[in-house]
Steps between C-alpha positions, in 0.01 A plus 500: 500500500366608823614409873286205538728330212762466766343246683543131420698481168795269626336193356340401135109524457325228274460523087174717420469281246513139630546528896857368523809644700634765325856563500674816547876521349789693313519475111880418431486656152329866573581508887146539596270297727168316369229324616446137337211223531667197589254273338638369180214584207424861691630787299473737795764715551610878609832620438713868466417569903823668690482319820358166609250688703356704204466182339303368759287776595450495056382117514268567846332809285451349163315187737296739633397662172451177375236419792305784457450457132122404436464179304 
């Protein structure tokens, strides 16, 4: 994680997979935070991230591998 990660990471980014809102919240079971897509037949999700930021700044980087992947 470098400095630049600081910026911006207050809100949810969009699903990599799909393109809708993203949400960003606390697991009740394992006290962690995760990212989930909040369309209903989209498996995406991130989870095991220590902060809601982490999770964000997580969800912003695997969109941004997922763009630059050649299809």
């Amino acid at each position: 994680m470098n400095r630049d990660d600081v910026d911006d990471v207050r809100w949810g980014w969009t699903c990599p997979r799909c393109n809708a809102d993203a949400d960003v919240e606390r697991d009740p079971s394992s006290k962690t935070f995760r990212w989930v897509c909040s369309e209903n037949p989209c498996p995406a999700v991130g989870f095991g991230f220590t902060s809601r930021r982490r999770a964000r700044i997580a969800l912003r980087d695997y969109r941004n591998r997922d763009e630059n992947v050649y299809r």
